[in-house]
N, C-alpha and C positions, 0 to 999 in steps of 0.2 A: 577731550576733543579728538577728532578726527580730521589729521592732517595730513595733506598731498603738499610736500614743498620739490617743487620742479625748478632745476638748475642744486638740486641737491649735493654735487659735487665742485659745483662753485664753491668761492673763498666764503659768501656771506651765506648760500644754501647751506654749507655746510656747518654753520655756527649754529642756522636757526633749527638743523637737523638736533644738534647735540643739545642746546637751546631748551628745547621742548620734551626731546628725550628725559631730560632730568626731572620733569615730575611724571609718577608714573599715571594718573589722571589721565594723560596724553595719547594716542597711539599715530605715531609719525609714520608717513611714506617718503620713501626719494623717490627720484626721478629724473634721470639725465642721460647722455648720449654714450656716458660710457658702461665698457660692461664690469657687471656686477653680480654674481651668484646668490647673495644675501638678501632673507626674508625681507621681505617690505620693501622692494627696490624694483622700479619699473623702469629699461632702457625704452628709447626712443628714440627715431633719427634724427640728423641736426638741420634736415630741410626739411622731409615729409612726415612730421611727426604726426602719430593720430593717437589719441587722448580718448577716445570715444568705449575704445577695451576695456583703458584703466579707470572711467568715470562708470562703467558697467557692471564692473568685478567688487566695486568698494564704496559706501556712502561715505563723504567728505563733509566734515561742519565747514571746514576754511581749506582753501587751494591761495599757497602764497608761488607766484611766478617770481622766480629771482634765474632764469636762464637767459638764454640771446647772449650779442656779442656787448662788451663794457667799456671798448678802445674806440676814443675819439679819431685817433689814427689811423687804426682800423678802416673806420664806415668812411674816412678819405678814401683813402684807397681800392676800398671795395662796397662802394654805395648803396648797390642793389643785395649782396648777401646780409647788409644791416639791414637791408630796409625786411629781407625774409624772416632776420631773425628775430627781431625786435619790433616789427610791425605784423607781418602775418600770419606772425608763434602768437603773438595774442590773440587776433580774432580766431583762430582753429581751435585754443583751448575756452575760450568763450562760447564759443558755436558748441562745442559737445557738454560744457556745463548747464547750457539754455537747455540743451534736449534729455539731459541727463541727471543734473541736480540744481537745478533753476534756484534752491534756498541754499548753495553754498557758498560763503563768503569770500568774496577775491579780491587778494590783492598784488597788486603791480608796482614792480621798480619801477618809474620814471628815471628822473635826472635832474638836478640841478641843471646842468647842463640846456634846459632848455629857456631860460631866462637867456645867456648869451654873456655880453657884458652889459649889467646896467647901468640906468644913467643914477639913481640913488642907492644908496645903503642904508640898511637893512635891505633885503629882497623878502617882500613877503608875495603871498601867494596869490597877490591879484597883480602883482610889475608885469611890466611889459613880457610876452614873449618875443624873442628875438633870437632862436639860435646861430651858432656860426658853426655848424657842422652837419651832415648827416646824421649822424648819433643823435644831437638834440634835437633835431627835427622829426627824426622817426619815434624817436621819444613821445614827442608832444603829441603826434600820430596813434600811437599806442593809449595817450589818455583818451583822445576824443572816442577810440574804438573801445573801452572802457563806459565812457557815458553814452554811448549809441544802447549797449545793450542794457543798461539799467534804465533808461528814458525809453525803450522800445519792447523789452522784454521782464523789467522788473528784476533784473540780476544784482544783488548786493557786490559793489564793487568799487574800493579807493584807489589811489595812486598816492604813490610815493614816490615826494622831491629831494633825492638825496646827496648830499654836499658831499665831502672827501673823506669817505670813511678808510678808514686803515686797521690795522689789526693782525693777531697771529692768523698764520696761513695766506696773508696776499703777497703776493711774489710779481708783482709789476707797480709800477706808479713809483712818488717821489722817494719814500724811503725804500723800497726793495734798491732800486739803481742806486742811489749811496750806499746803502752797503756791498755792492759789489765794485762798486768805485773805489772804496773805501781801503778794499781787500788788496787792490792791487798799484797803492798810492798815496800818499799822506798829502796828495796836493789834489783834489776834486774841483773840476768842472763843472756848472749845471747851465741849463739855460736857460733864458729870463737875464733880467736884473738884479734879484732878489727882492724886488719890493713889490712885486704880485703879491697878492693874497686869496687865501682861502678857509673855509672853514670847515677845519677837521675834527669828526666824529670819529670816535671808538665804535668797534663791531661790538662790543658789550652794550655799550648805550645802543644802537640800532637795536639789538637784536630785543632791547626792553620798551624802546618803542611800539615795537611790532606787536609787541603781545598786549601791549596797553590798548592800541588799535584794534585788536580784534574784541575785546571787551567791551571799548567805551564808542566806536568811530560809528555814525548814521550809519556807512555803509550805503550814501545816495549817488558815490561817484565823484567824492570831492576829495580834493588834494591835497597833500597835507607836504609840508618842508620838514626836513628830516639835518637836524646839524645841532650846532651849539649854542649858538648866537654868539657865537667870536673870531673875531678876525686876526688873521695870524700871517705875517709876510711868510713867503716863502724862504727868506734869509733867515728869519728867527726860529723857524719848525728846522731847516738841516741844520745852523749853529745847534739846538737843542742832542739833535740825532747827535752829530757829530762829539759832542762833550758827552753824552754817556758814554759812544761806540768806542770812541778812541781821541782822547783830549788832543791829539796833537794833531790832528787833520786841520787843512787850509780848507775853506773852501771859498770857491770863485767865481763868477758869473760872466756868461760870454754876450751877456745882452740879445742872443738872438730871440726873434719871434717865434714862438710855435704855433702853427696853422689847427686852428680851432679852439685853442685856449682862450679864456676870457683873462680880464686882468685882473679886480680885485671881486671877493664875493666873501659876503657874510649876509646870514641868514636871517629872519625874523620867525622866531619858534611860538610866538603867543599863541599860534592858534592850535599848538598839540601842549604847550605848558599848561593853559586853561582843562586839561582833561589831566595833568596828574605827572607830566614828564619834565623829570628834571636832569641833563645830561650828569654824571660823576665823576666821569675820567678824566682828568688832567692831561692834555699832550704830553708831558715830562713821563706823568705815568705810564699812561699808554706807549709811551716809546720803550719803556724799561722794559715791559710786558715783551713787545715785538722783540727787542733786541733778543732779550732773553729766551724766545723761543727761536729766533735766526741759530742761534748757537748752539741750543740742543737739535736745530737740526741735522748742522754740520757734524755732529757727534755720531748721528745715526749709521 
């Protein structure tokens, strides 16, 4: 296959870079804002990017968008550059795929995040939307400009609903901040209660979804939930970090609210288990994996 993966220097672009690379079958493109002298690597700017060069230079089977901003705090504070990055990065690479390769397959991060908090669990893929942020709102924006163009122009293209993945190389969210809590304290803080939940995926298992998706998915503009199907407080995921990182850490919760957080979420995966996906990663595991690469990178 012939792949464009844009936001290629991201934490997940960058998995699905290495990802694909590994059969050689494959021939992968990056593509992101920074610079990079290495074959198969397209930069582009972080507001005015234009795609229409690089969809002109190369025929693409599948273009997976994993670029824009990923901080729900963020799009608080700065509304309108989420809504460029994350709503108007899509329709620009849309628009030059329509004019340039109309049969290549796309697909899009969405978010968990745009469910909100709901009123049932499981959340499958027909619950309520509800965001409570900018992030999930430009999100769910970003799908409908996804179904505009395959209901107006016949473009193959999914989204993807994705819960709390983690993994080597993410350096923000709940485990990167414990371990630099961690580093300078044996008594840790979070915020929350500890009895939020969430459910967390491995960037391993994402990254087998995605390819399962490009195999088996219509490709008619339908959404698909991207997680485990299990609920995990957030007391139990940092007690877990905590007992491998260093058995003798407290940790402690100061109850405060965080603006845009929902409170508890777990998934309902039937409708990507029914094509062949079964997540493997254990959080325990998957923590061993992250710690273990935190450390070799402090060695660096």
């Amino acid at each position: 296959m012939q792949i464009l993966i844009i936001g290629s220097k991201g934490f997940i672009g960058s998995h699905l870079v290495s990802h694909f690379n590994s059969d050689n079958q494959n021939n992968v493109f990056g593509c992101d804002i920074i610079e990079d002298n290495g074959p198969k690597y397209f930069r582009v700017d972080k507001f005015e990017s234009s795609y229409e060069t690089i969809l002109k230079s190369h025929p693409f089977d599948v273009c997976i968008y994993a670029g824009g901003n990923g901080s729900v705090p963020y799009s608080i504070e700065n509304p309108e550059t989420d809504f460029q990055l994350n709503t108007i990065g899509i329709n620009r690479i849309l628009t030059s795929i329509q004019k340039f390769q109309p049969k290549c397959k796309f697909i899009h991060f969405s978010s968990a995040a745009v469910y909100g908090n709901p009123v049932f669990l499981p959340i499958n893929e027909e619950s309520k939307i509800e965001p409570l942020s900018p992030y999930g709102w430009h999100k769910y924006m970003s799908e409908i400009i996804c179904k505009k163009f395959t209901s107006l122009y016949n473009l193959p293209t999914i989204s993807l609903r994705v819960f709390s993945v983690y993994g080597e190389g993410l350096m923000k969210q709940l485990f990167w901040d414990l371990h630099r809590k961690i580093k300078t304290s044996k008594e840790v803080t979070l915020f929350g209660t500890g009895s939020e939940s969430r459910d967390f995926i491995h960037i391993s298992d994402l990254v087998n979804a995605i390819e399962l998706l490009i195999k088996k998915a219509k490709f008619q503009s339908e959404v698909y939930n991207i997680g485990t199907g299990k609920e995990i407080t957030i007391k139990e995921a940092a007690n877990t970090f905590a007992k491998i990182y260093d058995s003798e850490v407290k940790i402690k919760f100061g109850g405060e609210i965080k603006e845009g957080d929902p409170i508890n979420w777990r998934t309902d995966i039937s409708k990507i288990k029914e094509m062949g996906f079964h997540p493997s990663t254990e959080l325990s595991k998957g923590l061993q994996q992250y710690i273990q690469w935190i450390r070799e990178k402090e060695l660096r």
